[in-house]
N, CA, C, O and CB atoms as a CASP TS submission, in Angstrom:
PFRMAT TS
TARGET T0000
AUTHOR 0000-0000-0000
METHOD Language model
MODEL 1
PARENT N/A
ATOM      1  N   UNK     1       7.208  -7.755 -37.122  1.00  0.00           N
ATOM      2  CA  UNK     1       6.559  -8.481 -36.064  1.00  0.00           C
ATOM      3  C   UNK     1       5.080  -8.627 -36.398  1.00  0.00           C
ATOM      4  O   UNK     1       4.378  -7.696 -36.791  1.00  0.00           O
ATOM      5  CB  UNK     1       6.758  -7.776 -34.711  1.00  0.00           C
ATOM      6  N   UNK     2       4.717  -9.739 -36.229  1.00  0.00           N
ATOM      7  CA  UNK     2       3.522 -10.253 -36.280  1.00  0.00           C
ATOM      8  C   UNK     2       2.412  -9.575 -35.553  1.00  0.00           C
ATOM      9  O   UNK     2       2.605  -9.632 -34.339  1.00  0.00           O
ATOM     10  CB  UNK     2       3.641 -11.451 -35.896  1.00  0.00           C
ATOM     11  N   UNK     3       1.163  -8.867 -35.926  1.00  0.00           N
ATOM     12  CA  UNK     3       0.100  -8.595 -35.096  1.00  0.00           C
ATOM     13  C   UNK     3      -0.851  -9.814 -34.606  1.00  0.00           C
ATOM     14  O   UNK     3      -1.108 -10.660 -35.462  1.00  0.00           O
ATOM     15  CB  UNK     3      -0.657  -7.625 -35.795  1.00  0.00           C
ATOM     16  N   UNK     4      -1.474 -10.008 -33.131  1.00  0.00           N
ATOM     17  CA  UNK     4      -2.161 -10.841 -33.014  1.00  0.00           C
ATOM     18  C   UNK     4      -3.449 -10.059 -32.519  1.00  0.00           C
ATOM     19  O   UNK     4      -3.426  -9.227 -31.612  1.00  0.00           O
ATOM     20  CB  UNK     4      -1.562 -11.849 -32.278  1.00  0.00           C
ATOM     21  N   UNK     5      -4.533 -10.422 -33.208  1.00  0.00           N
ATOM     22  CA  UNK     5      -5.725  -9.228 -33.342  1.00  0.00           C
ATOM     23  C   UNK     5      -6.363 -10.062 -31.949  1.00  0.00           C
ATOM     24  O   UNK     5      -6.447 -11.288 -31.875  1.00  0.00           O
ATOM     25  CB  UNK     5      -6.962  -9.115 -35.195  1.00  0.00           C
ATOM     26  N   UNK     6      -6.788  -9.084 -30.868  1.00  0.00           N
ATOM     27  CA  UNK     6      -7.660  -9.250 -29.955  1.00  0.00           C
ATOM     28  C   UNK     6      -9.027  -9.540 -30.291  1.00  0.00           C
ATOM     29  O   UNK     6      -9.546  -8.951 -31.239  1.00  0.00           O
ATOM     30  CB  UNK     6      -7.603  -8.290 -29.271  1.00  0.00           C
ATOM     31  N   UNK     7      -9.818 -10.585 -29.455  1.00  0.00           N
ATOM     32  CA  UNK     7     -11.197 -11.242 -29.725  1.00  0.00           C
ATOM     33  C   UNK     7     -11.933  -9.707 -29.732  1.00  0.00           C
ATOM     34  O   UNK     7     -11.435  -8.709 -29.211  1.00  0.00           O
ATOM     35  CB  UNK     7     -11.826 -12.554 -28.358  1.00  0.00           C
ATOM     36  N   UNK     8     -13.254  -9.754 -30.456  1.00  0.00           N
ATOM     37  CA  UNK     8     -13.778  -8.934 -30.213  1.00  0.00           C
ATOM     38  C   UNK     8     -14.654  -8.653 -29.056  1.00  0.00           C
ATOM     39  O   UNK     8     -15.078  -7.541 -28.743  1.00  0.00           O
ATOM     40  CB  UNK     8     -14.116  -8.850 -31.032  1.00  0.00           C
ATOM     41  N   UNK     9     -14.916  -9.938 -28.364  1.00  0.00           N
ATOM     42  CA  UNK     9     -15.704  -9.987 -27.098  1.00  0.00           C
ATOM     43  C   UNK     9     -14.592  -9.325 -25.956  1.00  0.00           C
ATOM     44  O   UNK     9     -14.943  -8.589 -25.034  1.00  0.00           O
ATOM     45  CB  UNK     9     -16.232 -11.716 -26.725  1.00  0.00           C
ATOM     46  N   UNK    10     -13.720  -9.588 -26.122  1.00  0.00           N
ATOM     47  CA  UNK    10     -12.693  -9.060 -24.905  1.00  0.00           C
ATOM     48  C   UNK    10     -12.132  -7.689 -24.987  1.00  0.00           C
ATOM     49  O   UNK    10     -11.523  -7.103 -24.091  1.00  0.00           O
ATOM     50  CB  UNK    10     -11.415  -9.948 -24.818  1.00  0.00           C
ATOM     51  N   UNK    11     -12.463  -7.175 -26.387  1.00  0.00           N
ATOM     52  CA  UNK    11     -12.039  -5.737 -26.184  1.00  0.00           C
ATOM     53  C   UNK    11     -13.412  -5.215 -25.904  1.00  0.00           C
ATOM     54  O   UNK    11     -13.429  -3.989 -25.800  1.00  0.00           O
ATOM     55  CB  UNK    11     -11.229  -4.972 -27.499  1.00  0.00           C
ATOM     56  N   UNK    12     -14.959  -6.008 -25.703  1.00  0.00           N
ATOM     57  CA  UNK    12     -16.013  -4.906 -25.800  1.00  0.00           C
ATOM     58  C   UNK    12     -16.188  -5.148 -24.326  1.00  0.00           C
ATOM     59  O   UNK    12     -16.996  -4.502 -23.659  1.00  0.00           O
ATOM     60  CB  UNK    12     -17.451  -5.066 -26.913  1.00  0.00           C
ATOM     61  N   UNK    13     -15.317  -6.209 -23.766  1.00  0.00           N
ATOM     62  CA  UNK    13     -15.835  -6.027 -22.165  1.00  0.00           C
ATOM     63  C   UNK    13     -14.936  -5.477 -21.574  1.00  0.00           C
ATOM     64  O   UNK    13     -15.051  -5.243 -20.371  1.00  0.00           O
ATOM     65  CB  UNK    13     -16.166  -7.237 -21.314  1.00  0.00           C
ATOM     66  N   UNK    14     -13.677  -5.093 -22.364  1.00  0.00           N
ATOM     67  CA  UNK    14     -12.367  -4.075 -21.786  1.00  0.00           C
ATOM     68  C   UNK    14     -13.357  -2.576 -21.703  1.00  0.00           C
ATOM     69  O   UNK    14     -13.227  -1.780 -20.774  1.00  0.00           O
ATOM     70  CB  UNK    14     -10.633  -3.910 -23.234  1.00  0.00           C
ATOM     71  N   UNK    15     -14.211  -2.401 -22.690  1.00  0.00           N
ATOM     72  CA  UNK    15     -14.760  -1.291 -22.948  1.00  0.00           C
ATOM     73  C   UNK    15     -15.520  -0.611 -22.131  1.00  0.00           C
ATOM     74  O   UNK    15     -15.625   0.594 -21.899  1.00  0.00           O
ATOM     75  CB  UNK    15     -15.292  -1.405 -23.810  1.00  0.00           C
ATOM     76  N   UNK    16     -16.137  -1.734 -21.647  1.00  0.00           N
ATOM     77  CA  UNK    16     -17.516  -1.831 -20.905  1.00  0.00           C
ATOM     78  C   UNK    16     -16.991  -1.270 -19.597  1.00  0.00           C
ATOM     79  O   UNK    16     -17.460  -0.251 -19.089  1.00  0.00           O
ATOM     80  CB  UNK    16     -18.267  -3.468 -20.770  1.00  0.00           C
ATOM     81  N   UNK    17     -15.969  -1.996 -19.056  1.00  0.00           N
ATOM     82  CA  UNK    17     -15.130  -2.358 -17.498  1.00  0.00           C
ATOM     83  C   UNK    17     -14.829  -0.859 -17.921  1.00  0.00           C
ATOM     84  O   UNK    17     -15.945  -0.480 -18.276  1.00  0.00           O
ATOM     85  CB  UNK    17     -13.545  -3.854 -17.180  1.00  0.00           C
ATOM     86  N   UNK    18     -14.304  -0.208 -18.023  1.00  0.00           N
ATOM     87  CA  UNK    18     -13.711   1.414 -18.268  1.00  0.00           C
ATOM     88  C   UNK    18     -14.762   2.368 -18.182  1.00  0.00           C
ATOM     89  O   UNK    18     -14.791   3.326 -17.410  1.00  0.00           O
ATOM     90  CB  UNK    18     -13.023   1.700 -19.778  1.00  0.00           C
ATOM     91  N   UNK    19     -15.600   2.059 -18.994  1.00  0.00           N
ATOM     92  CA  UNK    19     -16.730   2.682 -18.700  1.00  0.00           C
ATOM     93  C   UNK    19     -17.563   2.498 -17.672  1.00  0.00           C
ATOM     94  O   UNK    19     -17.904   3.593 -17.223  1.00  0.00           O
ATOM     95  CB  UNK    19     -17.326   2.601 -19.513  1.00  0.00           C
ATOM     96  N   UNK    20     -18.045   1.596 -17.098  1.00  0.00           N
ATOM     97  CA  UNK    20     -18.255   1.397 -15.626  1.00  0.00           C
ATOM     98  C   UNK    20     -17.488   2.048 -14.602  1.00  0.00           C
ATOM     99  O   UNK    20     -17.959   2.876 -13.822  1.00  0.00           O
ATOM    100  CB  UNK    20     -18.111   0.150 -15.352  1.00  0.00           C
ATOM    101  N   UNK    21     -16.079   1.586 -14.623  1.00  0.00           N
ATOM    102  CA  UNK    21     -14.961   2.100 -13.910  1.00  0.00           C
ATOM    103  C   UNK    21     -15.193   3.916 -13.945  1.00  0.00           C
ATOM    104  O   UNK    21     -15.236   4.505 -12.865  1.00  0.00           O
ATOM    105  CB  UNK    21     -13.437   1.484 -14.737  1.00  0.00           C
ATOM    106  N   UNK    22     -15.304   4.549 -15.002  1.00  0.00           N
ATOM    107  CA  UNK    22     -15.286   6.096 -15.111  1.00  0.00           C
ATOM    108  C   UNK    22     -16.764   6.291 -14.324  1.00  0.00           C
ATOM    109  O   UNK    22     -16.930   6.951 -13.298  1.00  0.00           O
ATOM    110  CB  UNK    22     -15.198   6.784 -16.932  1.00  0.00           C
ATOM    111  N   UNK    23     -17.872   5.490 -15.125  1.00  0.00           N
ATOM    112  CA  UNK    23     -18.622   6.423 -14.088  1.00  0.00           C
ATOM    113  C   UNK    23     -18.893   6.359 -11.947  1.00  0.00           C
ATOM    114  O   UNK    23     -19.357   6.993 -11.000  1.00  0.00           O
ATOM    115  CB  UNK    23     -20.106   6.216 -14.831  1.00  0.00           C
ATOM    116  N   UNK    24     -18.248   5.209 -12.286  1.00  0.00           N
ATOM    117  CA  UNK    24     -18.141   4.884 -10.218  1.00  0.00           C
ATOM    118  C   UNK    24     -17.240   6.070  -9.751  1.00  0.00           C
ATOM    119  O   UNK    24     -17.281   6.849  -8.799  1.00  0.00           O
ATOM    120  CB  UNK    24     -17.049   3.001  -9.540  1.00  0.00           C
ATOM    121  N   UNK    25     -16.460   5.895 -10.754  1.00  0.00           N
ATOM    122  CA  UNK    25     -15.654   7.662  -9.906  1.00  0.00           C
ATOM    123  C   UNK    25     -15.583   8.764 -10.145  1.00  0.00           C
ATOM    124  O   UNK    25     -14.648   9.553 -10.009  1.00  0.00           O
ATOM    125  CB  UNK    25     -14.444   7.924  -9.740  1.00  0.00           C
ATOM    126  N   UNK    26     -16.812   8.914 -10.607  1.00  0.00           N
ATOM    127  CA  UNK    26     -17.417  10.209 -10.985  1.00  0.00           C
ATOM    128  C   UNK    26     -18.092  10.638  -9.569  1.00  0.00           C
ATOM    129  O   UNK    26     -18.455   9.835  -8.709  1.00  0.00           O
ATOM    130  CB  UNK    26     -18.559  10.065 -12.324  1.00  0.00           C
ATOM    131  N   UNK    27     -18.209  12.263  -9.474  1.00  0.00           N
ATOM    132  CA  UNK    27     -18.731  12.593  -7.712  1.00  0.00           C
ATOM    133  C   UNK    27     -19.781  12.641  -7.768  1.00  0.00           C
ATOM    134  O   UNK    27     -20.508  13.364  -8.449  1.00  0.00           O
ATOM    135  CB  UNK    27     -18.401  13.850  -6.867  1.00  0.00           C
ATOM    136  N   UNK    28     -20.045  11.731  -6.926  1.00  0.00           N
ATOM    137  CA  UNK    28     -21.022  11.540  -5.686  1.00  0.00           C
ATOM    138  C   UNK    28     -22.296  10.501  -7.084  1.00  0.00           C
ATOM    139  O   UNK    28     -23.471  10.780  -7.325  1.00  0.00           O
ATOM    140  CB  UNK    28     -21.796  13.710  -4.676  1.00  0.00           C
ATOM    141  N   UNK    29     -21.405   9.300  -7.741  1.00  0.00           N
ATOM    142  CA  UNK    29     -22.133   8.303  -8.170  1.00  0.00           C
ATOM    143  C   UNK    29     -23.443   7.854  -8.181  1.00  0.00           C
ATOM    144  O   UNK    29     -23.343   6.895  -7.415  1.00  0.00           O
ATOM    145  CB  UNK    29     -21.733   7.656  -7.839  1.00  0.00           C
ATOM    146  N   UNK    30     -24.597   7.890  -8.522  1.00  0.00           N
ATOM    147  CA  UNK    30     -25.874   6.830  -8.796  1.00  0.00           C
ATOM    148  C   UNK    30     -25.468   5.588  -9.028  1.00  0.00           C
ATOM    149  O   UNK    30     -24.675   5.157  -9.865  1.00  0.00           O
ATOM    150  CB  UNK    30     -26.763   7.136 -10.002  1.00  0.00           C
ATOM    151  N   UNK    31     -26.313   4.859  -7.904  1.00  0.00           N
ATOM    152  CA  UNK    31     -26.212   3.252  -8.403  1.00  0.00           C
ATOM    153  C   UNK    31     -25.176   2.380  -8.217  1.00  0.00           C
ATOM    154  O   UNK    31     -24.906   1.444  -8.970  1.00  0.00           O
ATOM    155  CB  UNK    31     -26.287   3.123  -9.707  1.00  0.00           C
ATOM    156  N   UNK    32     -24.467   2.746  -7.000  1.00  0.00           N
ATOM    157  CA  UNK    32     -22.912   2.324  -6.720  1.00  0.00           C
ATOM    158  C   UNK    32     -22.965   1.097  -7.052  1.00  0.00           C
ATOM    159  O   UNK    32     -22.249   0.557  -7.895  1.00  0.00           O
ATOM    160  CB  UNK    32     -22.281   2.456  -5.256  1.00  0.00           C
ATOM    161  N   UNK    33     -24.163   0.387  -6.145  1.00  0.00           N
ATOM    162  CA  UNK    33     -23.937  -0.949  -5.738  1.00  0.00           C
ATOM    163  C   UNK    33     -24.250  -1.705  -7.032  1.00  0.00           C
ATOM    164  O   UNK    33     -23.424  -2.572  -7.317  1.00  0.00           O
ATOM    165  CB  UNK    33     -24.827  -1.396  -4.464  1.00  0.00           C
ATOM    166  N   UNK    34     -25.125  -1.572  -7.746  1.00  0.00           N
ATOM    167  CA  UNK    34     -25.067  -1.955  -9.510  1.00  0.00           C
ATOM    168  C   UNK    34     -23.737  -1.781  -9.989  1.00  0.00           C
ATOM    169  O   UNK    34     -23.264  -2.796 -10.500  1.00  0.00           O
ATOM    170  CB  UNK    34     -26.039  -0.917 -10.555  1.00  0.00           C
ATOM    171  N   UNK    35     -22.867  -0.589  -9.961  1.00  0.00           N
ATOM    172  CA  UNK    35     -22.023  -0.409 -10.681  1.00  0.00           C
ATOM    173  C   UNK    35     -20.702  -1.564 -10.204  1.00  0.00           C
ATOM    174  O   UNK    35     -20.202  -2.418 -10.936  1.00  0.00           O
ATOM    175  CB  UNK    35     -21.823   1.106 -10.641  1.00  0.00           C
ATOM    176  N   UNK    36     -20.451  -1.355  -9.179  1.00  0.00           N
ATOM    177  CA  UNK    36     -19.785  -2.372  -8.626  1.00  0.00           C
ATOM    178  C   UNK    36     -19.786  -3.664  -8.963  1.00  0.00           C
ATOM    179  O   UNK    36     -18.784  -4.184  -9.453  1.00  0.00           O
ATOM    180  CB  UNK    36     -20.023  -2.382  -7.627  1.00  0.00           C
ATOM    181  N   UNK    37     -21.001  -4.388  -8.723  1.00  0.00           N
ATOM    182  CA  UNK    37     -21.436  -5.365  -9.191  1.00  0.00           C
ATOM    183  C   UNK    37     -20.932  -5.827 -10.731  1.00  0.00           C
ATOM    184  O   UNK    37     -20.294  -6.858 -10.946  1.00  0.00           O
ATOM    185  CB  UNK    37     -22.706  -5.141  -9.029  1.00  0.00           C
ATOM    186  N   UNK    38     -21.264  -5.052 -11.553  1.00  0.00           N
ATOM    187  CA  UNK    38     -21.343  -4.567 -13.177  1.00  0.00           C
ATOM    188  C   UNK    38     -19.587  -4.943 -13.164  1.00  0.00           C
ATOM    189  O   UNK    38     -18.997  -5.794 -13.831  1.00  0.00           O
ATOM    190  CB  UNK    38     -21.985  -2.427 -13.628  1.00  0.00           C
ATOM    191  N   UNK    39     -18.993  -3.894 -12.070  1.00  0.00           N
ATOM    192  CA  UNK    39     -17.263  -4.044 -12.355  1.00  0.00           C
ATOM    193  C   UNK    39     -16.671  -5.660 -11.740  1.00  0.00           C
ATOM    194  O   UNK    39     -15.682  -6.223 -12.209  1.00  0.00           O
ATOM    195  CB  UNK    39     -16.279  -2.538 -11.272  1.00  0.00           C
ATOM    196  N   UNK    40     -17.068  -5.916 -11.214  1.00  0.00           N
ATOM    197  CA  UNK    40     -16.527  -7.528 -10.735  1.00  0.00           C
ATOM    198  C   UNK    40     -17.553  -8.280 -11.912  1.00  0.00           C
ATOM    199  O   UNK    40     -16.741  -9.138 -12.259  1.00  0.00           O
ATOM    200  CB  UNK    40     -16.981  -8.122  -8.625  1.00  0.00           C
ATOM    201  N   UNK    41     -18.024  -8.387 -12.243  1.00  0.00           N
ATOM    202  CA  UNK    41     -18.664  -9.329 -13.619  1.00  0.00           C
ATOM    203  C   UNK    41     -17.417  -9.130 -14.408  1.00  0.00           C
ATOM    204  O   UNK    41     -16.581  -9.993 -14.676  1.00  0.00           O
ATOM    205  CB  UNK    41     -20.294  -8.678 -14.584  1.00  0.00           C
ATOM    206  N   UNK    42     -17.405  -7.383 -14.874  1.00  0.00           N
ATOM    207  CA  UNK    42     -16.911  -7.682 -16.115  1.00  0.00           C
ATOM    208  C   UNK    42     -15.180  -7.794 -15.686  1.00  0.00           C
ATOM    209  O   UNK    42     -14.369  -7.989 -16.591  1.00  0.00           O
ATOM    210  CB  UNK    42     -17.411  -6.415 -17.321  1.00  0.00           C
ATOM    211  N   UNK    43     -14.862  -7.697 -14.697  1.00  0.00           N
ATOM    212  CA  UNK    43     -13.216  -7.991 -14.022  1.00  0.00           C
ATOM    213  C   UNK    43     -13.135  -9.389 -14.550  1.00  0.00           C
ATOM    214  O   UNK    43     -12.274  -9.721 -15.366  1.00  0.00           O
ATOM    215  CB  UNK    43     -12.966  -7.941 -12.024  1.00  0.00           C
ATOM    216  N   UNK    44     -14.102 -10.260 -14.045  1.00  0.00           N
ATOM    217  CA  UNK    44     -14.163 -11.584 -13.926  1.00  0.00           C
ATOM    218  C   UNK    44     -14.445 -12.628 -15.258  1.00  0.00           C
ATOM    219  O   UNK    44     -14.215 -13.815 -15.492  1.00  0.00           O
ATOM    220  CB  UNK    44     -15.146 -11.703 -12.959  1.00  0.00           C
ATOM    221  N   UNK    45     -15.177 -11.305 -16.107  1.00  0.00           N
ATOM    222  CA  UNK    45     -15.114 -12.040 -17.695  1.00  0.00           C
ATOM    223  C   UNK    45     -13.960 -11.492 -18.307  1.00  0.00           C
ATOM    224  O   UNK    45     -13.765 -11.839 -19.472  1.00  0.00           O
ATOM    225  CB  UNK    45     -16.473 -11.708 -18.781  1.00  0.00           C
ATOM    226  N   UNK    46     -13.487 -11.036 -18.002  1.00  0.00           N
ATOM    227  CA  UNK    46     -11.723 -10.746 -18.847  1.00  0.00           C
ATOM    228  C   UNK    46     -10.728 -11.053 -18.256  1.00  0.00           C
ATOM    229  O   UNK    46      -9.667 -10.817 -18.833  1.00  0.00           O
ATOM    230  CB  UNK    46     -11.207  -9.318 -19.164  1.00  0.00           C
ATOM    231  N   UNK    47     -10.687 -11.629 -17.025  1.00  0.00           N
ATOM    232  CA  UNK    47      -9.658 -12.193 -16.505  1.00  0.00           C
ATOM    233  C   UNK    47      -9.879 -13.449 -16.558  1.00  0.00           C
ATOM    234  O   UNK    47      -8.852 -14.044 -16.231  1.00  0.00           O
ATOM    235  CB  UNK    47      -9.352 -11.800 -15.355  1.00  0.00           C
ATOM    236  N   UNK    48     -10.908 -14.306 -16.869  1.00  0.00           N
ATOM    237  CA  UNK    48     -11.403 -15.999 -17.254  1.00  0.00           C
ATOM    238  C   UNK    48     -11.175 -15.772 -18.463  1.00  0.00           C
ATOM    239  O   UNK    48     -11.558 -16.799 -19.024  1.00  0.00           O
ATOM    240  CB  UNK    48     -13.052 -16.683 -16.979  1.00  0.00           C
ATOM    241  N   UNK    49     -10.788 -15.067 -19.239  1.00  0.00           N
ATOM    242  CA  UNK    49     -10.718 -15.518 -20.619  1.00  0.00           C
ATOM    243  C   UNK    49      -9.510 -15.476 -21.028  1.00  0.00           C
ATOM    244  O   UNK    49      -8.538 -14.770 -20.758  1.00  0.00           O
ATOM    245  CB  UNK    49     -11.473 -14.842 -21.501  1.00  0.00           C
ATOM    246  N   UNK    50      -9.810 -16.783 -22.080  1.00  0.00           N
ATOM    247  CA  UNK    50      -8.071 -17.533 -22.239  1.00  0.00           C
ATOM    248  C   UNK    50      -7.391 -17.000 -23.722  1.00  0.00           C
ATOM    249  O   UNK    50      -7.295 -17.423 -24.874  1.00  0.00           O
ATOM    250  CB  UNK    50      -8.148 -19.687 -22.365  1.00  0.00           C
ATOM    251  N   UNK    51      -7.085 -16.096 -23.129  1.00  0.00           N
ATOM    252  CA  UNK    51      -6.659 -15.280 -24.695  1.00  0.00           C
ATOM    253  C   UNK    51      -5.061 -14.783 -23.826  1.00  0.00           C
ATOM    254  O   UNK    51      -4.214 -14.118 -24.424  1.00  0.00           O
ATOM    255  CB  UNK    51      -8.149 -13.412 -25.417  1.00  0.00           C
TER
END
């Protein structure tokens, strides 16, 4: 079976989104409302992208 190699922009904003994601639910968070923010950007650049 054929590998089809993922863009590199979409695995560094898979990266990003996880890492955002870990630190919002980390206790008692700095900077929610940035982080949040940060997580709907990068939700919204990997789910618009046509891969």
């Amino acid at each position: 079976m054929d590998r089809i190699p993922f863009p590199a922009d979409l695995i560094s904003a898979q990266q990003q989104w996880h890492d955002t994601y870990r630190a919002l639910a980390a206790p008692r968070p700095r900077r929610t409302t940035e982080l949040r923010r940060r997580l709907l950007a990068l939700s919204a650049r990997i789910h618009g992208r046509p891969f």
